[in-house]
C-alpha positions as CSV (number, residue, x, y, z in Angstrom):
1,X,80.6,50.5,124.3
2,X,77.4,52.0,122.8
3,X,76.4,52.4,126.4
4,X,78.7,54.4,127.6
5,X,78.4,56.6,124.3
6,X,74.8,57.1,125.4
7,X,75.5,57.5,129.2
8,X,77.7,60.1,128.2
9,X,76.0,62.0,125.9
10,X,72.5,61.9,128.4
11,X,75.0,63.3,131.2
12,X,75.6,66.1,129.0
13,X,72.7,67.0,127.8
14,X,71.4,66.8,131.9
15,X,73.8,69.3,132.8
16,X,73.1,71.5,129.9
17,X,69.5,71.4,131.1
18,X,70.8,72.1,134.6
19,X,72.8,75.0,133.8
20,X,69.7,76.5,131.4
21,X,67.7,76.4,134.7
22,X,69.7,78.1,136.6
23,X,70.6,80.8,134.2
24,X,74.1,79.6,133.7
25,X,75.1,79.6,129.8
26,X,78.5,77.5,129.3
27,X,80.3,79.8,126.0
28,X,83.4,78.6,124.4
29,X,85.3,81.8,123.8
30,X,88.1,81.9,121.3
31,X,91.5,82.7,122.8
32,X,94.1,84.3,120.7
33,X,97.4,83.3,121.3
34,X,98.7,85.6,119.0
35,X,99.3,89.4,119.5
36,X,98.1,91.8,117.5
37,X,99.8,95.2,117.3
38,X,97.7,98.3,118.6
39,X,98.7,100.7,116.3
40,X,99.2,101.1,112.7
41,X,102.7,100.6,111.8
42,X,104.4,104.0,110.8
43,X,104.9,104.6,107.2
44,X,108.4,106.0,106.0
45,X,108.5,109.0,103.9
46,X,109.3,108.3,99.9
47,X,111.9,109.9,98.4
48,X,111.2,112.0,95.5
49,X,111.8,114.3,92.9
50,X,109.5,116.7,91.7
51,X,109.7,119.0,88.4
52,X,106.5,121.8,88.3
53,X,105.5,122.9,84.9
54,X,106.4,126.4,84.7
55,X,109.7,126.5,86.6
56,X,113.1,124.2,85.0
57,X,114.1,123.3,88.4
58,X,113.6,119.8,90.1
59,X,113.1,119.4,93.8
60,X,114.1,116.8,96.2
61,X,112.4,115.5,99.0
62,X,111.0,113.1,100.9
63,X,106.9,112.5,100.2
64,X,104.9,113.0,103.1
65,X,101.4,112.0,102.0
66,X,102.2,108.0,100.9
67,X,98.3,107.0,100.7
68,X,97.6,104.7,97.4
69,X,97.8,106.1,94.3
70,X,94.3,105.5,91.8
71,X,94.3,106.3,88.1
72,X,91.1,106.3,86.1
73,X,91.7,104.0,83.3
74,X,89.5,103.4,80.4
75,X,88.9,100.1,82.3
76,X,87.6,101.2,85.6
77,X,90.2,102.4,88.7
78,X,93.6,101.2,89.3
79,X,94.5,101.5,92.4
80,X,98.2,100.9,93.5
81,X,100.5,101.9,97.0
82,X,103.0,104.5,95.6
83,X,105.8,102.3,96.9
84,X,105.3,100.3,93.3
85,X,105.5,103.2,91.2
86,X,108.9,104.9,89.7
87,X,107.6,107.9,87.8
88,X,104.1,109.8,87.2
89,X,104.0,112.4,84.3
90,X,101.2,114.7,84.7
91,X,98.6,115.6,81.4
92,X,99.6,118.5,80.1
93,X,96.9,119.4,78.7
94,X,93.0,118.3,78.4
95,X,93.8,116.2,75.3
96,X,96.4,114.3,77.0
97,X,96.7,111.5,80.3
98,X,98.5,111.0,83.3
99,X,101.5,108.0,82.3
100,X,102.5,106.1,85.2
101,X,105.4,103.5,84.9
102,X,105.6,101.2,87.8
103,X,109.0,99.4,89.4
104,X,108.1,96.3,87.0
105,X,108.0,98.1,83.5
106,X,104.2,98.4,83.3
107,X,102.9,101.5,81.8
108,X,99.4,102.8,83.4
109,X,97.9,105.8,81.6
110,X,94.4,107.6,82.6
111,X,93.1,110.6,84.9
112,X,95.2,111.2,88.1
113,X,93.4,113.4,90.6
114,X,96.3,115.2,93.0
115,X,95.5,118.4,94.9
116,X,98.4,118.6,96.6
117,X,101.6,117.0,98.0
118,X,103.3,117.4,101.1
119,X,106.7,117.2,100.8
120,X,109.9,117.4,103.3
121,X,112.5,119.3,101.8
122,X,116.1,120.2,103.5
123,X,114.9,123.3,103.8
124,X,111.3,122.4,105.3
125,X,108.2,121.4,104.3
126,X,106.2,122.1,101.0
127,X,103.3,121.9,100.3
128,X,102.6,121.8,96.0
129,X,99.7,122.3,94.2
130,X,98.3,119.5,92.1
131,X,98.1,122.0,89.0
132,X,101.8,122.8,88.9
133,X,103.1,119.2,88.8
134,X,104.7,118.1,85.5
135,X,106.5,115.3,86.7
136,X,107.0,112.9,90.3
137,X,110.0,110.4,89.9
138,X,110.4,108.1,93.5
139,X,114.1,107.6,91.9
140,X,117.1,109.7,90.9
141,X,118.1,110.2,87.2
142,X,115.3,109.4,85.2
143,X,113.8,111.1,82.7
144,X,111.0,111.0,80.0
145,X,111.1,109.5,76.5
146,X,108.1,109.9,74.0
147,X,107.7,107.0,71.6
148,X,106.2,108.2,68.2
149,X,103.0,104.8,67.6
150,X,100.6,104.7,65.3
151,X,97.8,104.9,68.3
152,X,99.8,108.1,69.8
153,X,102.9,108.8,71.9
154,X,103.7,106.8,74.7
155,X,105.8,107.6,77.5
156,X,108.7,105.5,78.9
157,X,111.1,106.1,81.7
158,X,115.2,105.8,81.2
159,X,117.7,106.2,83.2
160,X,120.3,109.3,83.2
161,X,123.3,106.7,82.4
162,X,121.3,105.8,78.8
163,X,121.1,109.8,78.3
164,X,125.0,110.7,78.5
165,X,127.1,107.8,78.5
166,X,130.3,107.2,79.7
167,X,133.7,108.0,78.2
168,X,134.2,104.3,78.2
169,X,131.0,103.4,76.9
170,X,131.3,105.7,74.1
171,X,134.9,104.1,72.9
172,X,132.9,100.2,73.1
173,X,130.2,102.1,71.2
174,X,132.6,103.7,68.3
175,X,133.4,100.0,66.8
176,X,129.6,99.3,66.7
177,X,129.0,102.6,65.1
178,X,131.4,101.3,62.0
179,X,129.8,98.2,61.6
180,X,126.8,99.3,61.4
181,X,125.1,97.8,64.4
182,X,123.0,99.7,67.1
183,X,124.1,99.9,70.2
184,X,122.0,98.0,72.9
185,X,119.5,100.5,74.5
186,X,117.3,99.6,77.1
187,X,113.9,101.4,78.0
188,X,111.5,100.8,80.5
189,X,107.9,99.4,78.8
190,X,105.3,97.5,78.9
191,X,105.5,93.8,78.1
């Protein structure tokens, strides 16, 4: 048995030798069996609303530019696809920072640096400066809620339905109201 191990292995290292000699290089070339896609799968517009600072009207449209979103923390960057996030409210001022709540109830606040946004409108396209953004929400009926803490206010998103009620939520809510117990409320925040 060892012999034929060692017959083998001298036969293959002969025609190795062979091969070298005659210029002939055997390469093993790795073949793919699966297929790889040539070109970057097309992104689909977000849907968005969009209230500027100095005007009381919101906006509706569909997001054009959908590259990552990246806040400057105190920590270092985040960096996030705008798919995950459900509101950004812009700094007002200088003294103030960007809040951004994602889908899962985490709050994100730091530096935001938008220029513009492209967005398709039914009446065309828009382009909007960075500097008159007060607010993006990629959902409908949300709004913003300050919470009064001892390290400053924090910003949380709720939905219109917590801001006016239903008829019949507001005759469920009269017995609570005379007992004494608060109704339940539910805001978006971080855990």
């Amino acid at each position: 048995m060892i012999h034929r191990v060692l017959i083998g292995c001298a036969l293959a290292l002969f025609s190795t030798s062979i091969l070298s000699a005659q210029g002939i290089v055997p390469v093993a070339e790795p073949e793919s069996r699966l297929r790889v896609a040539d070109a970057k799968p097309q992104v689909q517009p977000l849907p968005v609303v969009i209230e500027l600072r100095d005007d009381v009207r919101d906006f509706n449209g569909s997001l054009l530019d959908t590259d990552d979103l990246e806040v400057i923390t105190a920590f270092g960057i985040a960096k996030m696809p705008l798919t995950e996030v459900l509101g950004i409210r812009m700094a007002r001022d200088e003294s103030e920072t960007t809040t951004v709540v994602l889908h899962n109830g985490d709050i994100i606040t730091g530096r935001v640096d938008i220029t513009n946004l492209l967005v398709q409108t039914s009446w065309g396209k828009s382009e909007v400066n960075g500097d008159n953004l007060a607010s993006i929400f990629f959902d409908e009926g949300l709004s913003w809620k300050g919470l009064e803490l001892l390290a400053g206010e924090k910003w949380t998103l709720e939905k219109a339905e917590e801001l006016a009620p239903s008829p019949t939520a507001q005759t469920q809510a009269a017995p609570a109201a005379e007992t004494g117990a608060r109704p339940n409320q539910s805001v978006l925040v971080s855990p």
